[in-house]
Biopython code that builds the backbone (N, CA, C, O; Angstrom):
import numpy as np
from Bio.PDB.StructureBuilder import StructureBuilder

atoms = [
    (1, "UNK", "N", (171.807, 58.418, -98.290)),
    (1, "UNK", "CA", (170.604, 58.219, -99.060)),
    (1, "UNK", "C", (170.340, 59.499, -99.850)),
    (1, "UNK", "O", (170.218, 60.659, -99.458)),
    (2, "UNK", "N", (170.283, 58.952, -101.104)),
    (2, "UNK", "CA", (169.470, 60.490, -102.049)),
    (2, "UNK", "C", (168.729, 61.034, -101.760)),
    (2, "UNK", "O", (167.897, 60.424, -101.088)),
    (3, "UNK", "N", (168.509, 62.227, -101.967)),
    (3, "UNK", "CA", (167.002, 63.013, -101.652)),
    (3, "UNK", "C", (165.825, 62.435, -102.760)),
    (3, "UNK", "O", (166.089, 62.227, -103.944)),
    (4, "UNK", "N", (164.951, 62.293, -102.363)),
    (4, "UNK", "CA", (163.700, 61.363, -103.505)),
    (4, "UNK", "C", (162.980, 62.826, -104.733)),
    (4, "UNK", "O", (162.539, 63.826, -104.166)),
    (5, "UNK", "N", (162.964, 62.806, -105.440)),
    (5, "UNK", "CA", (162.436, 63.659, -105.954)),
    (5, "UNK", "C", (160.585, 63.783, -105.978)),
    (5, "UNK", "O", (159.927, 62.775, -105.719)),
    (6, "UNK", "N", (159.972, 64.960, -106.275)),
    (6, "UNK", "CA", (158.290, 65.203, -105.622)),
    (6, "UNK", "C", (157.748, 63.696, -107.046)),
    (6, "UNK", "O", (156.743, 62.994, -106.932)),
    (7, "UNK", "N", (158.393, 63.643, -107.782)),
    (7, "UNK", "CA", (157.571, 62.399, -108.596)),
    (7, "UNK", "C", (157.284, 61.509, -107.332)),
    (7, "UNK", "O", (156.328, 61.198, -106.621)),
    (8, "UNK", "N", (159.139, 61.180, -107.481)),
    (8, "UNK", "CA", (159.227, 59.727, -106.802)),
    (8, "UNK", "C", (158.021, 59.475, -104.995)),
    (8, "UNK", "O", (157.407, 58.466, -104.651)),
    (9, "UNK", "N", (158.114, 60.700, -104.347)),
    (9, "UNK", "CA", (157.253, 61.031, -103.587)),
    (9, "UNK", "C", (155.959, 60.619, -103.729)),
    (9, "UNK", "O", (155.435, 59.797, -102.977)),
    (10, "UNK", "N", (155.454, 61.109, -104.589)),
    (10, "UNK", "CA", (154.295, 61.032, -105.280)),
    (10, "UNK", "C", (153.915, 59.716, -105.323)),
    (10, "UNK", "O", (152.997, 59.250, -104.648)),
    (11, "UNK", "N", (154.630, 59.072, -106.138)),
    (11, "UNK", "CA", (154.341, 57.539, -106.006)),
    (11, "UNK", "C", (154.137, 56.756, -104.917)),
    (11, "UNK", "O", (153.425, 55.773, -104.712)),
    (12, "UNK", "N", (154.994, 57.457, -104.180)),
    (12, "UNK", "CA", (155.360, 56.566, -102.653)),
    (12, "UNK", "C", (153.624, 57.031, -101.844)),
    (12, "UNK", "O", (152.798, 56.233, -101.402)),
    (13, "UNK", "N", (153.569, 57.887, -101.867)),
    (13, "UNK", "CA", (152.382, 58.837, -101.018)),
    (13, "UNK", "C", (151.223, 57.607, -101.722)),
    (13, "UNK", "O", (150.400, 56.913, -101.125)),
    (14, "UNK", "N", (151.484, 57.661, -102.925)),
    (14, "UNK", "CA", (150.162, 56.746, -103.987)),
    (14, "UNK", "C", (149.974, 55.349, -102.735)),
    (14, "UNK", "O", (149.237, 55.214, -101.758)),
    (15, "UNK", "N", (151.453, 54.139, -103.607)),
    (15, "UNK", "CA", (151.356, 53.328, -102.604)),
    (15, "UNK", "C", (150.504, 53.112, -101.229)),
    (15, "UNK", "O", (149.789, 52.165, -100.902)),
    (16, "UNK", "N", (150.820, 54.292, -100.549)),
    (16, "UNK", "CA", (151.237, 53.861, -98.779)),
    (16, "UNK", "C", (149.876, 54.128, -98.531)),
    (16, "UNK", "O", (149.434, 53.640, -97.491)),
    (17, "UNK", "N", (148.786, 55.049, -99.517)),
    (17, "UNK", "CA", (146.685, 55.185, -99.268)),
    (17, "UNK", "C", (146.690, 53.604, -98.526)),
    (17, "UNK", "O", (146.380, 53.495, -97.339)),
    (18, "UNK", "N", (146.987, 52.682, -99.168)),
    (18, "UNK", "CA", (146.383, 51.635, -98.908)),
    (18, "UNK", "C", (147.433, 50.635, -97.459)),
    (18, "UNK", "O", (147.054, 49.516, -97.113)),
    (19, "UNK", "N", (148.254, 51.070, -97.041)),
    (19, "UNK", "CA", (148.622, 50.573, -96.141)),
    (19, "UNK", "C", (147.964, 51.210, -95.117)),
    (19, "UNK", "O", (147.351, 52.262, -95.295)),
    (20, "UNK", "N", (148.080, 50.431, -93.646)),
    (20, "UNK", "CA", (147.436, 50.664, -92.289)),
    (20, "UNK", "C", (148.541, 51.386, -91.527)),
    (20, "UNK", "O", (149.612, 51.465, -92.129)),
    (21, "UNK", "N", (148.486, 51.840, -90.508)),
    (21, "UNK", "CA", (149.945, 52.448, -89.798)),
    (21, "UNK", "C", (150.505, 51.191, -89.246)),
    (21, "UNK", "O", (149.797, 50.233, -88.933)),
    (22, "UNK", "N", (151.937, 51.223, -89.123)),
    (22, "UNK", "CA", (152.698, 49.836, -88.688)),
    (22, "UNK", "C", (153.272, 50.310, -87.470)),
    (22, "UNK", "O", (154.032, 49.587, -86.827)),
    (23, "UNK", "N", (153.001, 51.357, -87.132)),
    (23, "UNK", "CA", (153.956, 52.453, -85.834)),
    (23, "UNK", "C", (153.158, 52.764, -85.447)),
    (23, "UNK", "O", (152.347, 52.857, -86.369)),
    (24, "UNK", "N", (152.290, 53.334, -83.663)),
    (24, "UNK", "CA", (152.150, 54.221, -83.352)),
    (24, "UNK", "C", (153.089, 54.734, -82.120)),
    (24, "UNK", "O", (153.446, 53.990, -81.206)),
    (25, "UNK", "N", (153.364, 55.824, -82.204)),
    (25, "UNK", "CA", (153.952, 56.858, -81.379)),
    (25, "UNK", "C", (152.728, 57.522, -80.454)),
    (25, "UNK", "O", (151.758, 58.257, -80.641)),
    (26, "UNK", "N", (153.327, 56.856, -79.404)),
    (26, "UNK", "CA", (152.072, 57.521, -78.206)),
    (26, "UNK", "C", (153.255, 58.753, -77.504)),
    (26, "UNK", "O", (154.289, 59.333, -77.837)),
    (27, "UNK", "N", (152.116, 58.653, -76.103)),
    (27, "UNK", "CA", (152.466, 59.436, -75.355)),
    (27, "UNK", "C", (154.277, 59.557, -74.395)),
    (27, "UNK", "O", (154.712, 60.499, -73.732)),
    (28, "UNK", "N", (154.841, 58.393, -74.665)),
    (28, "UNK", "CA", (155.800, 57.763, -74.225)),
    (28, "UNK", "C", (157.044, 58.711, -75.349)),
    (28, "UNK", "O", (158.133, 59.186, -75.026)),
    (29, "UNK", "N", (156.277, 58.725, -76.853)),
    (29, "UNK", "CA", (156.850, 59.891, -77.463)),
    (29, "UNK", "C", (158.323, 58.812, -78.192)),
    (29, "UNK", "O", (158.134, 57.613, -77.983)),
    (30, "UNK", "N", (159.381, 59.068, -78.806)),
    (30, "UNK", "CA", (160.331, 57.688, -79.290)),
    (30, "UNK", "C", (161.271, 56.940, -78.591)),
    (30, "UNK", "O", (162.360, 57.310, -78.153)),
    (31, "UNK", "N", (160.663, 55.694, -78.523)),
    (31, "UNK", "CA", (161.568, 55.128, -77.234)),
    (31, "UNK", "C", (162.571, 54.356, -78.032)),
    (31, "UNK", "O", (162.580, 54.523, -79.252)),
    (32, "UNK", "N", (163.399, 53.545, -77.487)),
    (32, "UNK", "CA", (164.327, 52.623, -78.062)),
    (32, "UNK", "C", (163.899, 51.436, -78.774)),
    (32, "UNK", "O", (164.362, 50.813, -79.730)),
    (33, "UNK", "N", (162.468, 51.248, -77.731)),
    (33, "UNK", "CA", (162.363, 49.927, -78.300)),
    (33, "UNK", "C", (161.368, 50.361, -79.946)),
    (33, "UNK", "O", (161.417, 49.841, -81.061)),
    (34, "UNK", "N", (160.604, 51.428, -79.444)),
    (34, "UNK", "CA", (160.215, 52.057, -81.271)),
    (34, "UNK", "C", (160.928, 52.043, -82.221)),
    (34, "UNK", "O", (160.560, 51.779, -83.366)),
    (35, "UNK", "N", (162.139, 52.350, -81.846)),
    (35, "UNK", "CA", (163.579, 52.303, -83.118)),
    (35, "UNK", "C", (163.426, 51.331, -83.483)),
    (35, "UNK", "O", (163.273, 51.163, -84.693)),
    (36, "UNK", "N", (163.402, 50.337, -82.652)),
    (36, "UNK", "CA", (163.406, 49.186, -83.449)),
    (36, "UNK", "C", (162.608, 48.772, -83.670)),
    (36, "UNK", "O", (162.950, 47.626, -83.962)),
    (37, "UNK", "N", (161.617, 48.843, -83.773)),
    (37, "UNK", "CA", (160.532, 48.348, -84.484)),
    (37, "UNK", "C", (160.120, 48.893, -86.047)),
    (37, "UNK", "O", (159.523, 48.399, -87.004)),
    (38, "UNK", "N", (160.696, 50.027, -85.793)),
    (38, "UNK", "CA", (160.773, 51.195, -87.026)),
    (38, "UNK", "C", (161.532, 50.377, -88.166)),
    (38, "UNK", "O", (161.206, 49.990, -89.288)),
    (39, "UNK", "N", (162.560, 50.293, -87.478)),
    (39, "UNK", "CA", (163.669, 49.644, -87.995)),
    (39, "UNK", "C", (163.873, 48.656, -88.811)),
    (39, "UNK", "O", (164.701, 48.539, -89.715)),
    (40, "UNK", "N", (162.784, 47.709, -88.307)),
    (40, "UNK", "CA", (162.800, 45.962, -88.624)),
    (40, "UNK", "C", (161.291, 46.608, -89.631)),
    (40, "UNK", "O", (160.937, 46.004, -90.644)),
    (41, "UNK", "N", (160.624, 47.761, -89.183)),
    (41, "UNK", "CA", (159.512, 47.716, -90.376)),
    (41, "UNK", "C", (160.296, 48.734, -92.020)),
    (41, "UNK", "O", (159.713, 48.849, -93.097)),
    (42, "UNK", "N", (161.393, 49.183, -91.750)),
    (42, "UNK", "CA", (162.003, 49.723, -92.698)),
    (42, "UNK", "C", (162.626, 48.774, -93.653)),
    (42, "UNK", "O", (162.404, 48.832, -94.862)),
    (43, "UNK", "N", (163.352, 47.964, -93.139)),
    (43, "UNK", "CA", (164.171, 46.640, -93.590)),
    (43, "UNK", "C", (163.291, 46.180, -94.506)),
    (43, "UNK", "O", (163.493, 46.126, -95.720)),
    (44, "UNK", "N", (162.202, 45.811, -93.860)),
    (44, "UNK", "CA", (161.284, 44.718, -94.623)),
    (44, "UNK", "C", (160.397, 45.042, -95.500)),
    (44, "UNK", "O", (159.879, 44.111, -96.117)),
    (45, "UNK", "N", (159.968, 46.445, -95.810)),
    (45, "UNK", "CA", (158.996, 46.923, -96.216)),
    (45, "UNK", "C", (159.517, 48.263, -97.041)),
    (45, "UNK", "O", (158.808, 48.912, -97.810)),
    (46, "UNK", "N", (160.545, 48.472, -96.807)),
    (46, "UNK", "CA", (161.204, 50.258, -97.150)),
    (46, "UNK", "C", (160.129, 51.304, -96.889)),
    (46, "UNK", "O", (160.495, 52.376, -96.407)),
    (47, "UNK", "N", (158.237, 51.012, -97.283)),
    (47, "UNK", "CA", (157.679, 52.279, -96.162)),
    (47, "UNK", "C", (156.684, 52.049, -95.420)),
    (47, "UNK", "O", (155.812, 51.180, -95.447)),
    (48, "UNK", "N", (156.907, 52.966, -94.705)),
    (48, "UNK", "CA", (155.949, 52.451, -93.304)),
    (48, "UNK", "C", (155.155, 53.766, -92.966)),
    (48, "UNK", "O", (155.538, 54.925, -92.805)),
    (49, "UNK", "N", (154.117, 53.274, -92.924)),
    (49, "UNK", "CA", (153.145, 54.048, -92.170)),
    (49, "UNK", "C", (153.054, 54.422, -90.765)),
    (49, "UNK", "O", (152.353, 53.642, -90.119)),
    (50, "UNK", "N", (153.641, 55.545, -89.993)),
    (50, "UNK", "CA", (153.081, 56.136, -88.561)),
    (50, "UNK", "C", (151.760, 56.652, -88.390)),
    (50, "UNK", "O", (151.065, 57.185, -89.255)),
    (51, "UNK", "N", (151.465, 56.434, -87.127)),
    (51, "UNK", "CA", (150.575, 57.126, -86.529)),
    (51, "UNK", "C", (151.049, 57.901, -85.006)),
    (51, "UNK", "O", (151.845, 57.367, -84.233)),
    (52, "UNK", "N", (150.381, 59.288, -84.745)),
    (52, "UNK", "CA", (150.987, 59.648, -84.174)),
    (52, "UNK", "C", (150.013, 60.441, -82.847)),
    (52, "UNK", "O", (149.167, 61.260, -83.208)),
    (53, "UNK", "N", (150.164, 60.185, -81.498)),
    (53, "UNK", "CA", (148.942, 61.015, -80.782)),
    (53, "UNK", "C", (149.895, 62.149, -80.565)),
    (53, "UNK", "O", (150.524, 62.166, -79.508)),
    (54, "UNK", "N", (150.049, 62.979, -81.338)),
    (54, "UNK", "CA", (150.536, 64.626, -80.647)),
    (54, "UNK", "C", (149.690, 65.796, -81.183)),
    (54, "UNK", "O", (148.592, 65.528, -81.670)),
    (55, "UNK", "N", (150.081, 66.972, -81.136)),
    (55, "UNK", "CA", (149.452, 68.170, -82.032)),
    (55, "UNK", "C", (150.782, 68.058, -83.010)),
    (55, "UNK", "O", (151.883, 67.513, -83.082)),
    (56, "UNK", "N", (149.764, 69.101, -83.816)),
    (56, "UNK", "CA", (150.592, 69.163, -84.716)),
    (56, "UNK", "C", (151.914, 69.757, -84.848)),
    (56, "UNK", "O", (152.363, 69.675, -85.991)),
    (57, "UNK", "N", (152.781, 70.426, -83.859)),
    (57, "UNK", "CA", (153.600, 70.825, -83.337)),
    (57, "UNK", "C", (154.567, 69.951, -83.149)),
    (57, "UNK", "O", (155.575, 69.795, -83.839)),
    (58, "UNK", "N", (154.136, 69.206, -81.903)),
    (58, "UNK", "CA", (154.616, 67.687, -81.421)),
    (58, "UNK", "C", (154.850, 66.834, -82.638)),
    (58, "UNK", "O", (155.884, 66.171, -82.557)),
    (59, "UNK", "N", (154.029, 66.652, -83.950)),
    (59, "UNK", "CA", (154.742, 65.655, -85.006)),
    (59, "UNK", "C", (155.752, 66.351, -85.199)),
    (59, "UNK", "O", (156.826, 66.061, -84.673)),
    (60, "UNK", "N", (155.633, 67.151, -85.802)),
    (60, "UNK", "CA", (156.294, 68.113, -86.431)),
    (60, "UNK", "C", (158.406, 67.636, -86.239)),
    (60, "UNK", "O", (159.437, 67.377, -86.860)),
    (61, "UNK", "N", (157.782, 67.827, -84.867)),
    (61, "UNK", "CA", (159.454, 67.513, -83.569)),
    (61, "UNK", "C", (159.450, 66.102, -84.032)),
    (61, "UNK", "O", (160.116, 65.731, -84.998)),
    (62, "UNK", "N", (158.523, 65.153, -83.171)),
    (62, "UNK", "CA", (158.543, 64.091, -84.020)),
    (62, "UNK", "C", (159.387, 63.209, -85.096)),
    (62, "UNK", "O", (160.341, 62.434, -85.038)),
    (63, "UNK", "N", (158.486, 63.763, -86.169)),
    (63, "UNK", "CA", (159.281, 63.484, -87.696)),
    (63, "UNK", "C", (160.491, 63.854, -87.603)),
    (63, "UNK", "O", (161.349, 62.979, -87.722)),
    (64, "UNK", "N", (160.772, 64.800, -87.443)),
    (64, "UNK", "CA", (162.560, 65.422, -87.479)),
    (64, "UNK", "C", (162.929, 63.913, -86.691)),
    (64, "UNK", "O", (163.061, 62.921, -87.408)),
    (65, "UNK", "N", (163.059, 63.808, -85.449)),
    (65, "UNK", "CA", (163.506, 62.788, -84.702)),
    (65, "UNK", "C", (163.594, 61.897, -85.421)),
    (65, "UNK", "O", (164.677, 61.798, -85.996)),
    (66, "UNK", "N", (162.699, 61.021, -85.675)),
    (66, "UNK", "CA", (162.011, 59.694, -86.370)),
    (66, "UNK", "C", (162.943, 59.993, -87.926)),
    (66, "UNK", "O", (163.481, 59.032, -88.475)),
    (67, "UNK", "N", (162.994, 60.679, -88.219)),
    (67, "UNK", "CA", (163.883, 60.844, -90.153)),
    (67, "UNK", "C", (165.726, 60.762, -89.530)),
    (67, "UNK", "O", (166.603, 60.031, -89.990)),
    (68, "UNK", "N", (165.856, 61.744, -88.408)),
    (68, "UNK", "CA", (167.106, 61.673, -87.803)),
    (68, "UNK", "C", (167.679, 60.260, -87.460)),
    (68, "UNK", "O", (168.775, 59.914, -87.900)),
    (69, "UNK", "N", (166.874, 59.403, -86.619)),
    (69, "UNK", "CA", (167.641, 57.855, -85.805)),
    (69, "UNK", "C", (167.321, 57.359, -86.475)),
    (69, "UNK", "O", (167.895, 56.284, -86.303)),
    (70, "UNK", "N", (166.310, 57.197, -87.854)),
    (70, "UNK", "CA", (166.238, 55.935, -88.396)),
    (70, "UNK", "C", (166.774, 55.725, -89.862)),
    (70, "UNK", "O", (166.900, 54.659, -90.465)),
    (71, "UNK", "N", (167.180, 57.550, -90.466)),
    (71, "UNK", "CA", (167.900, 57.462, -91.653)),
    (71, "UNK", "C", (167.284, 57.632, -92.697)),
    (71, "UNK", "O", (167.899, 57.851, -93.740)),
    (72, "UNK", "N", (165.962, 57.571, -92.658)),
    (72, "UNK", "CA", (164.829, 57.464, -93.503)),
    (72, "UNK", "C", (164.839, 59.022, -94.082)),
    (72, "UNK", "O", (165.597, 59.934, -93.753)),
    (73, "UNK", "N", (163.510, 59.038, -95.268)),
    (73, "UNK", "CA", (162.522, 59.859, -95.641)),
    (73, "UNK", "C", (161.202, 60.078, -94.780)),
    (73, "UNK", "O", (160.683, 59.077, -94.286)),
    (74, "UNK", "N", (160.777, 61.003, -94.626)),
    (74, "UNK", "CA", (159.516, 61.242, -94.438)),
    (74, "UNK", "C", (159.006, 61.693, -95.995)),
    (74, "UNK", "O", (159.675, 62.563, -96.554)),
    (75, "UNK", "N", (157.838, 61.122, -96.704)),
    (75, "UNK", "CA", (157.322, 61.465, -97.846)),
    (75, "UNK", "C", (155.964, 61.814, -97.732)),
    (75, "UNK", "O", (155.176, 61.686, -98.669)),
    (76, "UNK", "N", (155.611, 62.311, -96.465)),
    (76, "UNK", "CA", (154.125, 62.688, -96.576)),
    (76, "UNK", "C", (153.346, 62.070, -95.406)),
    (76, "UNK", "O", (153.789, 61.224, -94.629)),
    (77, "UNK", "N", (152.188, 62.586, -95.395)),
    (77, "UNK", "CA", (151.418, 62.210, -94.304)),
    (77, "UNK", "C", (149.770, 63.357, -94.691)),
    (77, "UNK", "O", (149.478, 64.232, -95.507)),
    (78, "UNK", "N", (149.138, 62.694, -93.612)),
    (78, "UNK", "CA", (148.157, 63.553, -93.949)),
    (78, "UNK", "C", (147.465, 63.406, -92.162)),
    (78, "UNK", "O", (147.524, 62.352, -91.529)),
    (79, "UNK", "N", (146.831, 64.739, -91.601)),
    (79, "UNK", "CA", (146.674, 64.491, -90.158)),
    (79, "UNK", "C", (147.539, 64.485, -89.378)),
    (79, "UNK", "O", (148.312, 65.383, -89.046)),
    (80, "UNK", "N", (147.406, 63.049, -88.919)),
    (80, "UNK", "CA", (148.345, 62.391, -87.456)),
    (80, "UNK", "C", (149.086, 61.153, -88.455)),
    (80, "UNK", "O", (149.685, 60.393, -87.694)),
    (81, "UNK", "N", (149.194, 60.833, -89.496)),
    (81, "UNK", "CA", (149.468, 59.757, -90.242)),
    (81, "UNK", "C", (151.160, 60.612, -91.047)),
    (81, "UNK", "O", (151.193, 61.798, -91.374)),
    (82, "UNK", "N", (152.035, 59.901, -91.156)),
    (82, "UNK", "CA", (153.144, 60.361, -91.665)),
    (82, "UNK", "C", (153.329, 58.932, -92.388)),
    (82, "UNK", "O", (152.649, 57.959, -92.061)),
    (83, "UNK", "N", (154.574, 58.880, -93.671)),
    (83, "UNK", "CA", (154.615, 58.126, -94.592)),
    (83, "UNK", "C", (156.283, 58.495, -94.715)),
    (83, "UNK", "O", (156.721, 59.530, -95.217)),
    (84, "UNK", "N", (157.350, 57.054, -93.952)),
    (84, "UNK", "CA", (158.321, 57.332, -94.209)),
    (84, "UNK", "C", (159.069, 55.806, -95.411)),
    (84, "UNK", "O", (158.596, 54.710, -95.715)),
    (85, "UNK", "N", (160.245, 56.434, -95.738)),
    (85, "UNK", "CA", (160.938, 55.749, -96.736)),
    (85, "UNK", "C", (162.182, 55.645, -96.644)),
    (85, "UNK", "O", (162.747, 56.718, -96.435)),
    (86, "UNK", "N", (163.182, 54.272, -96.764)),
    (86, "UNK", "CA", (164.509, 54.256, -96.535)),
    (86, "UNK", "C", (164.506, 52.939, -97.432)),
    (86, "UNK", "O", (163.841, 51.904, -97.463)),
    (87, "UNK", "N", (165.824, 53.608, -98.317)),
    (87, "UNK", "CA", (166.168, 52.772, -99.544)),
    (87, "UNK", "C", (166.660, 51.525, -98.649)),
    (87, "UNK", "O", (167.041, 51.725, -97.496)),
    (88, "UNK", "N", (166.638, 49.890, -99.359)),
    (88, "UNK", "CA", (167.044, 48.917, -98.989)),
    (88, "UNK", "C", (168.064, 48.988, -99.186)),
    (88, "UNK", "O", (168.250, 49.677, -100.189)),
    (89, "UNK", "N", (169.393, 48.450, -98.541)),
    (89, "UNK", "CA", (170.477, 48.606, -98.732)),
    (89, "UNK", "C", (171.349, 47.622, -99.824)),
    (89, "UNK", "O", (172.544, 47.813, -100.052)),
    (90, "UNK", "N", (170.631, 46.652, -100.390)),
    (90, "UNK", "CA", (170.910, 46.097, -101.606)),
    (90, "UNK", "C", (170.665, 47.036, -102.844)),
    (90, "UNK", "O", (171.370, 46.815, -103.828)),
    (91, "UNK", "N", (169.650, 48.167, -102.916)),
    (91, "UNK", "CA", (169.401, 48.014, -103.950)),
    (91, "UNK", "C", (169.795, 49.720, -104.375)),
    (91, "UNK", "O", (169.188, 50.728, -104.738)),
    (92, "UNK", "N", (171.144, 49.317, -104.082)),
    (92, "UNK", "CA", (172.771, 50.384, -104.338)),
    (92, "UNK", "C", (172.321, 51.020, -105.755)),
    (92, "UNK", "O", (173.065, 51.803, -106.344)),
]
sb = StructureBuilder()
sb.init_structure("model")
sb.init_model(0)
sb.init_chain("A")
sb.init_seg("    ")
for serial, (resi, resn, name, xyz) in enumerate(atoms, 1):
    if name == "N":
        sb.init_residue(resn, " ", resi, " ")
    sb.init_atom(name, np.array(xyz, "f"), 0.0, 1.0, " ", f" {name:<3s}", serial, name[0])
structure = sb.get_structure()
């Protein structure tokens, strides 16, 4: 996957104000069955809104993880809220 440029970001960050979180990441922290849920919300949607109960430290680790197993972008967040992105695979 390309790196997105701060426009394309930008846009995406625009978008995602108005979505709700489709993820939360509790205390359990990323389990398997989160992957997939991540997963099936990446597919269908390319971005998805997290929510996250950690400090800010803990996202931090987090996101790395969550951008690592699922392949994605992280494009922002604000708080406990992160905003990730993974191109559909049709649209080569």
């Amino acid at each position: 996957m390309s790196e997105l440029s701060s426009k394309e970001k930008a846009v995406l960050r625009n978008t995602a104000q108005r979505l709700k979180p489709a993820i939360l990441v509790g205390k359990k922290g990323i389990t398997r069955p989160l992957l997939d849920e991540m997963d099936k919300a990446l597919v269908a949607d390319n971005l998805v809104k997290v929510a996250f109960k950690a400090d800010r430290e803990g996202i931090a680790a987090l996101v790395e993880e969550l951008v690592a197993k699922t392949h994605s972008q992280c494009v922002g967040g604000v708080g406990k809220r992160r905003i990730f992105y993974k191109d559909s695979p049709d649209e080569v």
